[in-house]
DSSP file (Angstrom, degrees, kcal/mol; ACC not computed):
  #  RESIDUE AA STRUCTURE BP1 BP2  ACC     N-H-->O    O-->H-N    N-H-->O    O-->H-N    TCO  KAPPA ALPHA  PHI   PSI    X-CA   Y-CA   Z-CA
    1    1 A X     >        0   0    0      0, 0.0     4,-1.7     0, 0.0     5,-0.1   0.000 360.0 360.0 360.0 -24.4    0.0    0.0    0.0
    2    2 A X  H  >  +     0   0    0      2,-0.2     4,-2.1     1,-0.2     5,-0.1   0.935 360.0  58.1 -83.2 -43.0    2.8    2.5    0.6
    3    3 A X  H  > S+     0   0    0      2,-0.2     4,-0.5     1,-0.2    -1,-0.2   0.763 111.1  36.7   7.2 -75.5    4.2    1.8   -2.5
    4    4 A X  H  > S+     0   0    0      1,-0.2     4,-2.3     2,-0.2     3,-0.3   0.788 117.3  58.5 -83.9 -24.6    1.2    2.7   -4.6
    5    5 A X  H >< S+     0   0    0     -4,-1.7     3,-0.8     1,-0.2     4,-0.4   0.989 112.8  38.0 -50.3 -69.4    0.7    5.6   -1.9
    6    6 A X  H 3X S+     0   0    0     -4,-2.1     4,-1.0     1,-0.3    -1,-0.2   0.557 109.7  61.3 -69.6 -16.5    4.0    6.9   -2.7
    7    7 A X  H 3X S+     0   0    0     -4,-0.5     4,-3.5    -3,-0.3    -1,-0.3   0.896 103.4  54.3 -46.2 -72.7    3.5    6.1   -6.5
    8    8 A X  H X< S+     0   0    0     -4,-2.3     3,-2.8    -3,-0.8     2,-2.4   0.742 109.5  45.1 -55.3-121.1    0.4    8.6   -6.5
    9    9 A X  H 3> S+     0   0    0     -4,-0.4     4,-2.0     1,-0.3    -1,-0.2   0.280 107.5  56.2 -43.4  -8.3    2.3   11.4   -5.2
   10   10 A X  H 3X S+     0   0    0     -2,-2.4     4,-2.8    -4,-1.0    -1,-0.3   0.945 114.3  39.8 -58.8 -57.4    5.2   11.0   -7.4
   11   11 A X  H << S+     0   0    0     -4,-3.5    -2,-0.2    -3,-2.8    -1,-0.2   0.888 116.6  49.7 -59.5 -22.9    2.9   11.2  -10.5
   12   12 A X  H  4 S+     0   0    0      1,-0.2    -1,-0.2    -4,-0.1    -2,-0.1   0.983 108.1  53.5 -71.5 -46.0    0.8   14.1   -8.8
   13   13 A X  H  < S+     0   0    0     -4,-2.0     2,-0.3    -5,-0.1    -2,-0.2   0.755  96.1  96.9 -46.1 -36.8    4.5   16.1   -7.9
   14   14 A X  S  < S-     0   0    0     -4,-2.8    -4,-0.0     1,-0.1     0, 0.0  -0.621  92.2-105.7 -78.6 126.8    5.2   15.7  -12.0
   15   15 A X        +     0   0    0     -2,-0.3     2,-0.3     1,-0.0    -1,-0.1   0.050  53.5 168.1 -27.5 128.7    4.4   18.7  -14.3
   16   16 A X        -     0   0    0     33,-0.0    33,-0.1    34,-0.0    32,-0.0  -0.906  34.5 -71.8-131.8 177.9    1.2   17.6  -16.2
   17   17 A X        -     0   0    0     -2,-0.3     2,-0.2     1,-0.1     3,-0.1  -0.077  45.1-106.4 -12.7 125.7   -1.6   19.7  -18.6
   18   18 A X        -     0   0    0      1,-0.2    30,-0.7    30,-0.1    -1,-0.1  -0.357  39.0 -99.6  -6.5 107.7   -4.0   22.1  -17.6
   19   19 A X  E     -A   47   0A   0     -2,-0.2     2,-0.4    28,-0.1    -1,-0.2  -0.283  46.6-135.5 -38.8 162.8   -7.6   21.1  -17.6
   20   20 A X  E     -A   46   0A   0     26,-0.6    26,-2.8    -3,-0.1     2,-0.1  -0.899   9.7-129.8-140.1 116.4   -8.4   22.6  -20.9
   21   21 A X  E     +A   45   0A   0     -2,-0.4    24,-0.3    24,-0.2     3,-0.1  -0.246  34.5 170.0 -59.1 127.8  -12.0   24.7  -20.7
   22   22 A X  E     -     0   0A   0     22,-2.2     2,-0.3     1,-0.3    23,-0.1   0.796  50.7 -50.5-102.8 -62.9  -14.0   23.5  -23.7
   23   23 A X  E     -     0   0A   0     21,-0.4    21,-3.0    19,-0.1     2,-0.3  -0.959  44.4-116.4-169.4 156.7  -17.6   24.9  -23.2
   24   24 A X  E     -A   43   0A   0     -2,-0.3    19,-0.2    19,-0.2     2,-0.2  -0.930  24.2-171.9-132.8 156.0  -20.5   25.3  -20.7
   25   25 A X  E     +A   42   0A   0     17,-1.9    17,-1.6    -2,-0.3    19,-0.0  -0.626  56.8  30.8-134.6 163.9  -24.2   23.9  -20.8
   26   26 A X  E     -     0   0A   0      1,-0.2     2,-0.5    -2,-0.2    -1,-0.1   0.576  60.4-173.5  80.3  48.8  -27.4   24.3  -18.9
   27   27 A X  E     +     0   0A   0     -3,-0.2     2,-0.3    14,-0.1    -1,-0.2  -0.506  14.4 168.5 -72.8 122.5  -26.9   27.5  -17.9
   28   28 A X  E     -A   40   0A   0     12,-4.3     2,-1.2    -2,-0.5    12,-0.7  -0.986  35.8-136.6-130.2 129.7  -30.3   28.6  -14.9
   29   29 A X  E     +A   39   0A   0     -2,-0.3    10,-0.2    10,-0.2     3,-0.1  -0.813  29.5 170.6 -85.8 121.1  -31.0   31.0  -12.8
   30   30 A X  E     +     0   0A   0      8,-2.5     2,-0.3    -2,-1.2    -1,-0.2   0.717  61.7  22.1-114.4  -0.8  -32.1   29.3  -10.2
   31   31 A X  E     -A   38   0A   0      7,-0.5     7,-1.0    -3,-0.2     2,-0.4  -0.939  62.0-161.0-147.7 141.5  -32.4   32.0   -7.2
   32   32 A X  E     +A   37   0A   0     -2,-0.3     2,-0.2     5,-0.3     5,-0.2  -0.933  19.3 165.6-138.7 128.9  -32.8   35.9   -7.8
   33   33 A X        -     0   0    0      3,-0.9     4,-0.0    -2,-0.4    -2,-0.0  -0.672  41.6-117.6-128.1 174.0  -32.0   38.3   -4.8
   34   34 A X  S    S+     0   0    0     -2,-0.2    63,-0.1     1,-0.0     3,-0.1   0.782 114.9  16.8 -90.0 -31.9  -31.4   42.1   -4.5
   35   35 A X  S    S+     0   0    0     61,-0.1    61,-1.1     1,-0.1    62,-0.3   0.818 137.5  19.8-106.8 -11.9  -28.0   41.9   -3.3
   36   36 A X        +     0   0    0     59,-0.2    -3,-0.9    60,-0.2     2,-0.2  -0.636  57.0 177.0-163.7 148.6  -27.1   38.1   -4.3
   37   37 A X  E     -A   32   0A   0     57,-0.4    57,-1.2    -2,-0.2     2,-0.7  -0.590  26.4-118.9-146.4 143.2  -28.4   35.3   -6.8
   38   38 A X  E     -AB  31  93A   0     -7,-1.0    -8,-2.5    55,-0.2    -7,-0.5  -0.768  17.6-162.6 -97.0 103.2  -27.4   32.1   -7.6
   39   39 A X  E     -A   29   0A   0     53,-1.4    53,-0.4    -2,-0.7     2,-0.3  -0.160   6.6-167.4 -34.6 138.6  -26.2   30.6  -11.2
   40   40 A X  E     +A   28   0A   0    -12,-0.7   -12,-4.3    51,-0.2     2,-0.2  -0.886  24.5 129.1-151.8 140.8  -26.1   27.2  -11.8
   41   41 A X  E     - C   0  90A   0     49,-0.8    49,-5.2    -2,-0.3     2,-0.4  -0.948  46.6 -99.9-171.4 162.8  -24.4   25.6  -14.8
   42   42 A X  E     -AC  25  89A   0    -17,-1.6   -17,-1.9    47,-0.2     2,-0.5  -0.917  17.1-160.3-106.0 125.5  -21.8   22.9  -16.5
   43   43 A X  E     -AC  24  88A   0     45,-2.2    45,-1.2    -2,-0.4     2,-0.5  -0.815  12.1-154.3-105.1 129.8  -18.1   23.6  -17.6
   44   44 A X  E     + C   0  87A   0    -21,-3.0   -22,-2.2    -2,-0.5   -21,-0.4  -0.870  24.9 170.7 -78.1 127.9  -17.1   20.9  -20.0
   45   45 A X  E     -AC  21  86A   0     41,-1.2    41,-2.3    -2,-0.5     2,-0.4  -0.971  22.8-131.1-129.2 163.7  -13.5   20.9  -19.6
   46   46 A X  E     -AC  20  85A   0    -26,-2.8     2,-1.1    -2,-0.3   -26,-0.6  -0.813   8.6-141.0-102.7 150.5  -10.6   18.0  -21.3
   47   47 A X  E     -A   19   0A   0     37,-1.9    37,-0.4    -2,-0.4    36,-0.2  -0.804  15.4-175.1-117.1  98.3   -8.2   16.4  -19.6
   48   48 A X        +     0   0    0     -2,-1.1     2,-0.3   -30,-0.7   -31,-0.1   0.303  49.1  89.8 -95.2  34.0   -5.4   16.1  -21.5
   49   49 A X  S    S-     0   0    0      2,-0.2    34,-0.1    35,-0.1    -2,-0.1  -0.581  75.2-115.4-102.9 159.3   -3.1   14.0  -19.4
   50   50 A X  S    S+     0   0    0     -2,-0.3     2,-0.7    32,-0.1    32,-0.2   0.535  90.2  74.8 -70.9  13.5   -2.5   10.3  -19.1
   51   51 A X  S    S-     0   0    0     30,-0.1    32,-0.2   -40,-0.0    -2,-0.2  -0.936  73.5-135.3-138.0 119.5   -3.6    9.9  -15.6
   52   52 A X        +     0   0    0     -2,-0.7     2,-0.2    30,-0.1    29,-0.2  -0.515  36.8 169.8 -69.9 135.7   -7.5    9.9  -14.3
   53   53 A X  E     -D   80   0B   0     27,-0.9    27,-2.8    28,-0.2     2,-0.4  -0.848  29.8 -95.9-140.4-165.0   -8.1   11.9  -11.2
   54   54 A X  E     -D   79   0B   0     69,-2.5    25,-0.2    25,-0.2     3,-0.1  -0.959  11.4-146.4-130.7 118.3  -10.7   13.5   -8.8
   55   55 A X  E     +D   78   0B   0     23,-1.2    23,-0.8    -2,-0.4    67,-0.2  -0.224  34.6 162.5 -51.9 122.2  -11.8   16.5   -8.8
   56   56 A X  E     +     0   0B   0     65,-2.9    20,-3.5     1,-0.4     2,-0.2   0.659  60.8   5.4-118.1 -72.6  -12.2   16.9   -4.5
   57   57 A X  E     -D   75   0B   0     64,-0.3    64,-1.7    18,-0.2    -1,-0.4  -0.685  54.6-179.9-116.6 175.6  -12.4   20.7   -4.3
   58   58 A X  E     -DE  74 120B   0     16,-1.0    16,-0.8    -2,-0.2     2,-0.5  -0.739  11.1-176.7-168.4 175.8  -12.7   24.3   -5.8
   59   59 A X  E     +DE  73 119B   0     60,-1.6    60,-1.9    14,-0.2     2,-0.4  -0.986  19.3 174.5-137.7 114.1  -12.9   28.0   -5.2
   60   60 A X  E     -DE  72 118B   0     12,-1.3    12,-2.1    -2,-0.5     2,-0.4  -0.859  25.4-156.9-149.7 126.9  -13.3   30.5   -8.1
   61   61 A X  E     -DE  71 117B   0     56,-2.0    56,-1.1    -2,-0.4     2,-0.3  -0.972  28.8-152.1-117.2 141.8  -13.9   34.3   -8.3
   62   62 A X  E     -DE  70 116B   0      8,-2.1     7,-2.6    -2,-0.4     8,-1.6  -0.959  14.6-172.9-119.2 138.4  -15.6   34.8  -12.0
   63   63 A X  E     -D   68   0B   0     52,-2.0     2,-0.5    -2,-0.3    52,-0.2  -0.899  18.0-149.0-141.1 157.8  -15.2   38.3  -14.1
   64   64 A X  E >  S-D   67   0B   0      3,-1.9     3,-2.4    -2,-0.4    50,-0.2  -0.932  85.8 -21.1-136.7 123.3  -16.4   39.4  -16.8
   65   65 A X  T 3  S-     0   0    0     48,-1.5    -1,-0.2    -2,-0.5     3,-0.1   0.966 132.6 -58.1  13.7  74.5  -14.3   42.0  -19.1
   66   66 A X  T 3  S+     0   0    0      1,-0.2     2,-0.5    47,-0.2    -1,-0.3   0.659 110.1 133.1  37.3  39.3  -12.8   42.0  -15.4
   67   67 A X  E <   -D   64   0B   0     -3,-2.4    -3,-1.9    31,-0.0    -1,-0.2  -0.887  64.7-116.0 -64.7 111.1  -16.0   43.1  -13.7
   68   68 A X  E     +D   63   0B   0     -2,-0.5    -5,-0.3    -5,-0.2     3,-0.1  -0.537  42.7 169.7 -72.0 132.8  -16.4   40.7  -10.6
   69   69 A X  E     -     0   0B   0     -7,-2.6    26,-3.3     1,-0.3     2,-0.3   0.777  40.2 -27.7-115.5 -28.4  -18.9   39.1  -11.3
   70   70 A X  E     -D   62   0B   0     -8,-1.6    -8,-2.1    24,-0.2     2,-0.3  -0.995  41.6-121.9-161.9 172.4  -19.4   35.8   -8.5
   71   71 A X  E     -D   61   0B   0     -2,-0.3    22,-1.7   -10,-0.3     2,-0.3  -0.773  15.5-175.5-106.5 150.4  -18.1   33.6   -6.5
   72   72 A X  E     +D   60   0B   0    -12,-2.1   -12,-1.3    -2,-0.3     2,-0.3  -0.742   7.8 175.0-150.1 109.8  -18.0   29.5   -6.1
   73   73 A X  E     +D   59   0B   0    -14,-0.3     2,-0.4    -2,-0.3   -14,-0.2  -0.928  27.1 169.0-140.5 120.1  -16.5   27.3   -3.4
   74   74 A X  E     -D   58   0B   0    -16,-0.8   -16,-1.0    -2,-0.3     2,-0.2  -0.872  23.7-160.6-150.9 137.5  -17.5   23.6   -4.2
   75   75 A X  E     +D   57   0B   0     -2,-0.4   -18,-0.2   -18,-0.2     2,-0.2  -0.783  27.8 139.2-157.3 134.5  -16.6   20.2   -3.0
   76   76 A X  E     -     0   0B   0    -20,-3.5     2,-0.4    -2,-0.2   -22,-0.0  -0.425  53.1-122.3-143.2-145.5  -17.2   17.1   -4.8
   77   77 A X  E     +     0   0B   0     -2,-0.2     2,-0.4     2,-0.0   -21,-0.2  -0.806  44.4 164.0-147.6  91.7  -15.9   13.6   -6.0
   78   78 A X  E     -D   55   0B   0    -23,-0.8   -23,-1.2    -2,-0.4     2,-0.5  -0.969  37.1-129.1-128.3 122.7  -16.2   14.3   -9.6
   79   79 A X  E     -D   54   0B   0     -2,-0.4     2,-0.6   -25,-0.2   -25,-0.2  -0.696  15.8-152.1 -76.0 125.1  -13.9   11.3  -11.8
   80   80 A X  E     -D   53   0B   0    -27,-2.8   -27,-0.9    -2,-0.5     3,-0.1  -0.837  15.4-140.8 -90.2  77.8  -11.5   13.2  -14.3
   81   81 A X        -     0   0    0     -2,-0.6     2,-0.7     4,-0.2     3,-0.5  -0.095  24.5-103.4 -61.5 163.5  -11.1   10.5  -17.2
   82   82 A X  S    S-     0   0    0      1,-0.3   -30,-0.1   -32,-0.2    -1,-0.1  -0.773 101.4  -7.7 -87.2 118.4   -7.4   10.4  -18.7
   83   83 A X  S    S+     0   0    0     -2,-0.7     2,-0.3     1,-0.2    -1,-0.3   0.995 116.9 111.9  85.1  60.3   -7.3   12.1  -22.1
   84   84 A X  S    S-     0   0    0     -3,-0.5   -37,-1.9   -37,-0.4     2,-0.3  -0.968  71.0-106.6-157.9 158.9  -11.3   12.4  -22.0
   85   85 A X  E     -C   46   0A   0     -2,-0.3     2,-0.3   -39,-0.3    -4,-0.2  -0.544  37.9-177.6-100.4 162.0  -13.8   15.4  -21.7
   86   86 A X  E     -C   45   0A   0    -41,-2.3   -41,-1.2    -2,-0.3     2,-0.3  -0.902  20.3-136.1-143.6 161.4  -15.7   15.9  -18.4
   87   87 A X  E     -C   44   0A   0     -2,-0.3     2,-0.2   -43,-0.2   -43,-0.2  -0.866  13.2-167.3-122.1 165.7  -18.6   18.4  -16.8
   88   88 A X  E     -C   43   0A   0    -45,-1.2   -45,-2.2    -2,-0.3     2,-0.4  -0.905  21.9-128.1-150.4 116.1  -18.2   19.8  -13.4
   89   89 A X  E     -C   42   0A   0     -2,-0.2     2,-0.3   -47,-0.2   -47,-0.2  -0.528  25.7-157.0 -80.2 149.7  -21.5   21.4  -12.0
   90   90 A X  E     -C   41   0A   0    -49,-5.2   -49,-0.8    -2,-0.4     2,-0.4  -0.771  23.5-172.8-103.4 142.2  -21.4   24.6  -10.7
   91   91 A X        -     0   0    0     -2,-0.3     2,-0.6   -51,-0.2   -51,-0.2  -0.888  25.1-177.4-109.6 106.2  -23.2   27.0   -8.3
   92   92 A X        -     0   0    0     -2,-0.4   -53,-1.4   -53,-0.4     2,-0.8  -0.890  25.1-130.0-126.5 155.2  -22.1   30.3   -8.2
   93   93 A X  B     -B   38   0A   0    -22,-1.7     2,-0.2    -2,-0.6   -55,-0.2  -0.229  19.3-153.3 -67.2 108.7  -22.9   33.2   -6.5
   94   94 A X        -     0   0    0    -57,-1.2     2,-1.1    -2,-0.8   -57,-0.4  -0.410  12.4-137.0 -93.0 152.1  -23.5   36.5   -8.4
   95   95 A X    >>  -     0   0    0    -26,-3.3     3,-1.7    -2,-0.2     4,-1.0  -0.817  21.0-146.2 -98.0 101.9  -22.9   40.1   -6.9
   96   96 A X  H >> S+     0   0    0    -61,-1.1     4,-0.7    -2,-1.1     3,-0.6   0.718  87.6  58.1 -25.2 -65.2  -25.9   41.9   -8.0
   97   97 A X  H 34 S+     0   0    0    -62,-0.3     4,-0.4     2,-0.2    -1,-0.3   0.326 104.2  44.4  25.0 -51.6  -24.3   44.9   -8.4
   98   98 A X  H <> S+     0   0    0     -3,-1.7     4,-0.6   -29,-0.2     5,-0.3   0.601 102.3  69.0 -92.3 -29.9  -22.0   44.1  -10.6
   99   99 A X  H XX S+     0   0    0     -4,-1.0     3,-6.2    -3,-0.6     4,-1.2   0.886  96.9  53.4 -60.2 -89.4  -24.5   42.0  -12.9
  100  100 A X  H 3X S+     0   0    0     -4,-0.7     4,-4.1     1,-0.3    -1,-0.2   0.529 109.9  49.3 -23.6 -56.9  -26.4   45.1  -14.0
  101  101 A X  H 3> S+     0   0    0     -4,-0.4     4,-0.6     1,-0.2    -1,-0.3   0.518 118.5  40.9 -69.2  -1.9  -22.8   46.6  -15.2
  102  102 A X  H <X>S+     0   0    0     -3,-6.2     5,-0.7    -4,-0.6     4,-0.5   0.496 109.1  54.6-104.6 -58.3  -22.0   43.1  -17.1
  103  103 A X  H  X5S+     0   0    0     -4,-1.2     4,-2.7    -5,-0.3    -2,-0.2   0.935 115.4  45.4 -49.4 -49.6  -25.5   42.6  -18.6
  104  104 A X  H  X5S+     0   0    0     -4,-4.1     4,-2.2    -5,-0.3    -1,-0.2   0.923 117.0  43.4 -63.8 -34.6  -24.8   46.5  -20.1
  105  105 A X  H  X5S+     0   0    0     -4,-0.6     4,-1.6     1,-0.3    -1,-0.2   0.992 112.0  53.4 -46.7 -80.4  -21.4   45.7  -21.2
  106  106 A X  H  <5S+     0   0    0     -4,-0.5    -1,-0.3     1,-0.2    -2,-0.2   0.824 108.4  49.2 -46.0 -16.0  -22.6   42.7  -22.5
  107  107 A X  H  <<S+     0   0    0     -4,-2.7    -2,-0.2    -5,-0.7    -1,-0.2   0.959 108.6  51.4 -70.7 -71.6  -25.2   44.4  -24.5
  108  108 A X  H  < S+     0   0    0     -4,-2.2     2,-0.4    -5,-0.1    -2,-0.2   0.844 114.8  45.2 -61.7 -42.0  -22.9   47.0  -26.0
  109  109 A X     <  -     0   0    0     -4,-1.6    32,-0.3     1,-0.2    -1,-0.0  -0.510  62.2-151.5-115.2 172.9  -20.5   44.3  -27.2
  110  110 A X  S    S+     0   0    0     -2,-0.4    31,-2.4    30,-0.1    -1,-0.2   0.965  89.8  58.2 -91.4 -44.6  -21.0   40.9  -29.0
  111  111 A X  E     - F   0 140B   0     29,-0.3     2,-0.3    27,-0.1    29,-0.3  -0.404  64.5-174.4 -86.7 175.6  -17.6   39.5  -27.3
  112  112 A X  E     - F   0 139B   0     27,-0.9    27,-2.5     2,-0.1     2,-0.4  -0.765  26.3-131.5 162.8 127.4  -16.9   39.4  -23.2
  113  113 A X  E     - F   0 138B   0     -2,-0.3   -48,-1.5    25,-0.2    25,-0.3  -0.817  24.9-151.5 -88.3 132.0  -13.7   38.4  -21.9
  114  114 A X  E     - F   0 137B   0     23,-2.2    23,-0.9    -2,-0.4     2,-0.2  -0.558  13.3-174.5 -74.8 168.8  -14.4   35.5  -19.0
  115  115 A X  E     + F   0 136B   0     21,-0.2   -52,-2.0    -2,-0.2     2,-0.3  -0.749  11.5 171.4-157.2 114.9  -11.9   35.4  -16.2
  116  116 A X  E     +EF  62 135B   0     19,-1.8    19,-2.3   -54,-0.2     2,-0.3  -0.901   9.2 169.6-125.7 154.2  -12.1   32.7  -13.6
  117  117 A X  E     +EF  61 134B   0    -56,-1.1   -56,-2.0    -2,-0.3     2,-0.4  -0.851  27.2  89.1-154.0 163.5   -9.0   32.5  -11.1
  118  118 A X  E     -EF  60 133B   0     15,-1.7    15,-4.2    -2,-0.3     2,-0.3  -0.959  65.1 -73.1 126.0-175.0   -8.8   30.4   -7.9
  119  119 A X  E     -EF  59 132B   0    -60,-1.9   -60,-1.6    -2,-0.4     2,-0.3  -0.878  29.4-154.3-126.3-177.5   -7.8   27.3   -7.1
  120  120 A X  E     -EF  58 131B   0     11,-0.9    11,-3.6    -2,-0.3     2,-0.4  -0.924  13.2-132.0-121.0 169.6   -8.6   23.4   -7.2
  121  121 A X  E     + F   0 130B   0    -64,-1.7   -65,-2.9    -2,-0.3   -64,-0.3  -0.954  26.4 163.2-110.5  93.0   -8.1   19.9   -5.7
  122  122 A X  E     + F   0 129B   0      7,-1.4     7,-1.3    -2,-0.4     2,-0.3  -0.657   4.7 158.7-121.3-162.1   -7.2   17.1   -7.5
  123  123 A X  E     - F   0 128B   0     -2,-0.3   -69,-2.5     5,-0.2     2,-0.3  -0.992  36.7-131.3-177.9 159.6   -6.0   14.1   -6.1
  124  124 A X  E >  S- F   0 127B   0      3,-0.9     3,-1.2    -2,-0.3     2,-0.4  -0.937  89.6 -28.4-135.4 115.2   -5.7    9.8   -7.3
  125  125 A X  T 3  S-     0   0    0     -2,-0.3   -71,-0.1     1,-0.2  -120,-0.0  -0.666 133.5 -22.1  90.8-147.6   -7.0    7.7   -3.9
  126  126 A X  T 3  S+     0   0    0     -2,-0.4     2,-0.6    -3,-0.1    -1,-0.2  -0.034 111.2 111.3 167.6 -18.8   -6.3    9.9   -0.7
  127  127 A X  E <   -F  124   0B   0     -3,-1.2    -3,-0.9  -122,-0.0     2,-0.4  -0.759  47.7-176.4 -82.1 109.1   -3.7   11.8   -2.3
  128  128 A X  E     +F  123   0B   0     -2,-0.6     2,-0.4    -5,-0.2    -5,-0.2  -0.872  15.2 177.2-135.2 135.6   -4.6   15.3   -2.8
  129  129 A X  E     -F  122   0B   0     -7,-1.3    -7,-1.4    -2,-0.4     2,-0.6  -0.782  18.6-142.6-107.5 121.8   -2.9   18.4   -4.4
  130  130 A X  E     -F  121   0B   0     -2,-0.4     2,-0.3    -9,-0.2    -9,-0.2  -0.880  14.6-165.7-113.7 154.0   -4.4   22.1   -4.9
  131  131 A X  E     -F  120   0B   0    -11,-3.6   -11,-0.9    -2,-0.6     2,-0.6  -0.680  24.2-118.9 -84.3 124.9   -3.7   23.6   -7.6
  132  132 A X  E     -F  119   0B   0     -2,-0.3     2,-0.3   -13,-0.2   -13,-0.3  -0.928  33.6-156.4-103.7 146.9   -4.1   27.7   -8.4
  133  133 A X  E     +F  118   0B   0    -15,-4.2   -15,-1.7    -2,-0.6     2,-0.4  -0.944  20.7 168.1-104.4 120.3   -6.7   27.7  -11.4
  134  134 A X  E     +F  117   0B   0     -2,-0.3   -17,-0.3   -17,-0.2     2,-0.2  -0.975   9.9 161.0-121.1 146.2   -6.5   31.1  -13.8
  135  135 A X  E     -F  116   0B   0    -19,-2.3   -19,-1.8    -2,-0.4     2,-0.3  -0.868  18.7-173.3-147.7 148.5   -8.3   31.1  -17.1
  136  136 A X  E     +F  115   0B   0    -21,-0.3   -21,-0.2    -2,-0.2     2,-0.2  -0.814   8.2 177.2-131.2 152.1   -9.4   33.5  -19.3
  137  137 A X  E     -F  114   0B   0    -23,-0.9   -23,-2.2    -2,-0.3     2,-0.1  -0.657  30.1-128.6-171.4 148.1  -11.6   33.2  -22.6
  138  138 A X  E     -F  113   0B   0    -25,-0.3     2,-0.3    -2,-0.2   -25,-0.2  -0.372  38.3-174.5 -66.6 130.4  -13.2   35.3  -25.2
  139  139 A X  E     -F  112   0B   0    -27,-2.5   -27,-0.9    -2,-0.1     2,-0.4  -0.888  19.6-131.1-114.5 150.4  -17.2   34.4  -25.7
  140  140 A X  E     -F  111   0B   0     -2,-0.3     2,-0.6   -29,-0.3   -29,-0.3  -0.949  15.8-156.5 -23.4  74.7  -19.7   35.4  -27.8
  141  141 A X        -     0   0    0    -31,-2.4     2,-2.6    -2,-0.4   -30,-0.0  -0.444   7.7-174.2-110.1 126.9  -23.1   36.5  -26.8
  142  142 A X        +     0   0    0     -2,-0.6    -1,-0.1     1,-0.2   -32,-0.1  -0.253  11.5 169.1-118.9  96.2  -25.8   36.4  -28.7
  143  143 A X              0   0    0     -2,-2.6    -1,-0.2   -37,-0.2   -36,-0.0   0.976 360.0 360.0 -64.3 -43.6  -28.8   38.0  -27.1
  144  144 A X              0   0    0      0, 0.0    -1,-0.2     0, 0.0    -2,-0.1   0.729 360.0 360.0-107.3 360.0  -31.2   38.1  -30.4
């Protein structure tokens, strides 16, 4: 057992890939506040490495053309296949406030920089590693 213990954290300790964000699905609002609401959606991401792991935790500030727009602090047991696409559901919390000044942005322009930065947990068996997560990408919005 110590072996395979020691096995794991060798492979964890070794440079791999990036998750790589592919796309996100089943975007709801599913609670609407004045100061607060809550988002819920799926980020497809790939895993381009040889080695399956598990997603355990993560914690994410979200921006929009660097507008904060919410927060997310998660923990799950989510399976990372090796060299395979994956969802990871989300809840996050949006700052009211901020939204109104992203929905106008996002009106005036067709593109919107995302920003997510934080960190994650991944881990194989009992071994577990965090990670800081930054990512940025360009979307498209197409309101009509």
């Amino acid at each position: 057992m110590g072996f395979i213990a020691m096995l794991t954290l060798l492979l964890l300790s070794c440079q791999f890939k990036s998750l790589e964000y592919r796309s996100y699905k089943n975007l709801k609002i599913e609670k609407v506040g004045f100061s607060a609401s809550t988002l819920s959606m799926e980020l497809e991401y790939y895993n381009p490495n040889n080695l399956g792991l598990t997603l355990n935790h993560m914690d994410l500030d979200v921006y929009i053309n660097d507008n904060y727009l919410g927060h997310t602090s998660q923990t799950y047991q989510i399976n990372i296949p090796r060299k395979n696409t994956f969802s990871i559901p989300i809840k996050l919390q949006l700052d009211m406030k901020n939204l109104l000044k992203n929905t106008i942005t996002g009106l005036l322009n067709s593109e919107v920089t995302i920003k997510t930065s934080g960190s994650i947990r991944v881990g194989k068996g009992k071994i577990l590693k965090t990670f800081p997560f930054v990512y940025s990408t360009k979307e498209k919005l197409s309101l009509f």
